[in-house]
N, C-alpha and C positions, 0 to 999 in steps of 0.2 A: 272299111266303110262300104262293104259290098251290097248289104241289103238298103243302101240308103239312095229314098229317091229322093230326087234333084227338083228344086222349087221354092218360091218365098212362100212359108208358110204362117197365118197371123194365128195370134195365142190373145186369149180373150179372158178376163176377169171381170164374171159377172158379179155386180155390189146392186145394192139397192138402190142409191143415189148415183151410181157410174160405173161404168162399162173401160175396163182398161184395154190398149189395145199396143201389140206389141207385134213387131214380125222378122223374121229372119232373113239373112241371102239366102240367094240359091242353092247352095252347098249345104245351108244347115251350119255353117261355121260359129257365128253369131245371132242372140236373139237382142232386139235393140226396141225400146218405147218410141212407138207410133202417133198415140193420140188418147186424152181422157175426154169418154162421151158421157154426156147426159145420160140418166138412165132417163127413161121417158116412150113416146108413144113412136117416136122416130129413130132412137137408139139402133135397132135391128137395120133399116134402109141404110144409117150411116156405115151398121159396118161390112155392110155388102157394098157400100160405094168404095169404101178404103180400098176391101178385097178388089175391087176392079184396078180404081190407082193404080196398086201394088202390083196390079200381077198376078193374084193368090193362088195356089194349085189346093192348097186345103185350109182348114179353119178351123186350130182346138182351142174346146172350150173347158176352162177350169171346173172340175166335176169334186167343189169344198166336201168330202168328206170328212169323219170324226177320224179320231187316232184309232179307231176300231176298225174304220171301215164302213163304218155307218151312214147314214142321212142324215144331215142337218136339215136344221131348217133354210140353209141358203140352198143347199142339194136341190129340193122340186125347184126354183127358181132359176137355176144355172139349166136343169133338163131342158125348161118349158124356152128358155130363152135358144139353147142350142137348135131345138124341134122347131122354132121359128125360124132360126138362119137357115136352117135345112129344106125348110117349106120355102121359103121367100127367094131361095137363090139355087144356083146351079153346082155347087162349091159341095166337096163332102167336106164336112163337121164332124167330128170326132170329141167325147168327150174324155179329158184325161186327168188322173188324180193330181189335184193340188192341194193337200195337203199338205200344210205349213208354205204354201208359197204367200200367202202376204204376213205373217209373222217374221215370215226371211226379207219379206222386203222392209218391213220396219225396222229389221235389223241393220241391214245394207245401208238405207236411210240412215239411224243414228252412228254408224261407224265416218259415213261421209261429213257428218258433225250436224244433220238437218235435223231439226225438235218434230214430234210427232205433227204439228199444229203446222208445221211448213212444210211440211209433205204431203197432205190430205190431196191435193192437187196432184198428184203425181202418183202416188203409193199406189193406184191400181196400174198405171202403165206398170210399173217396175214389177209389181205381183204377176202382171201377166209378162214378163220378161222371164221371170224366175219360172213361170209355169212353161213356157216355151220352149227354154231353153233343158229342163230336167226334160221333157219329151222329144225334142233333137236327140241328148244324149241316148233315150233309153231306146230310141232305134236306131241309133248308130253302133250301140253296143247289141244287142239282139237280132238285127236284121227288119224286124217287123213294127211295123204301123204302131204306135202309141195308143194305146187307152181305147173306146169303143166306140165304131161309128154310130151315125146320130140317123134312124132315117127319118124322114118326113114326114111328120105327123100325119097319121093317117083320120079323117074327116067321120065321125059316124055314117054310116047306111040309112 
């Protein structure tokens, strides 16, 4: 665990209707569901409050590509939301591939015995659990930073 810095970091699944929110110990040991936000005009302030709450030293956010690598159509939505936390707060944002993290959480959900219809309420914290938590691992195993920082959207001239 030598390249692994030390810090609660929150793991964020951006949906169209809601904002999953998920954050770890210090260590990075475990990633655990924090809170499902509204999506909406105040989503982004929420979860720069949480990050205070918590503590946050940083902030990834799920960057849904295809099995190719590709752009979805949720992709520009997940950026433009990342380039907002990144404007609006002090916090580096990081986006990192989530790829199959909420198909895994739908999985995790029906294994715990919960129907698709009773987990709508939750399956974005857990999607962003599963996204947090594969980015803990992949800088614990590598040494470095997950996925690519996010900066500030910069304002036309």
């Amino acid at each position: 665990m030598s390249g692994f810095r030390r810090g609660v970091r929150l793991g964020i699944d951006v949906g169209r209707a809601r904002v999953g929110v998920a954050r770890c110990d210090p260590d990075g040991m475990l990633a655990t569901p924090v809170e499902t936000v509204p999506r909406d005009d105040a989503s982004v302030a929420r979860v720069l409050a949480l990050s205070v709450e918590l503590d946050a030293v940083e902030v990834l956010v799920g960057l849904p590509l295809n099995m190719q690598g590709d752009d979805t159509a949720s992709t520009h939505d997940a950026r433009e939301f990342a380039a907002a936390l990144a404007s609006a707060g002090d916090l580096p944002v990081r986006l990192v591939d989530e790829r199959l993290s909420t198909v895994s959480a739908h999985a995790q959900l029906r294994q715990a015995g919960r129907s698709q219809r009773s987990s709508r309420s939750i399956v974005d914290q857990v999607a962003a659990v599963v996204l947090l938590q594969q980015a803990l691992d992949v800088e614990k195993s590598t040494g470095r930073p997950p996925g690519t920082p996010v900066s500030p959207s910069q304002e036309p001239a």
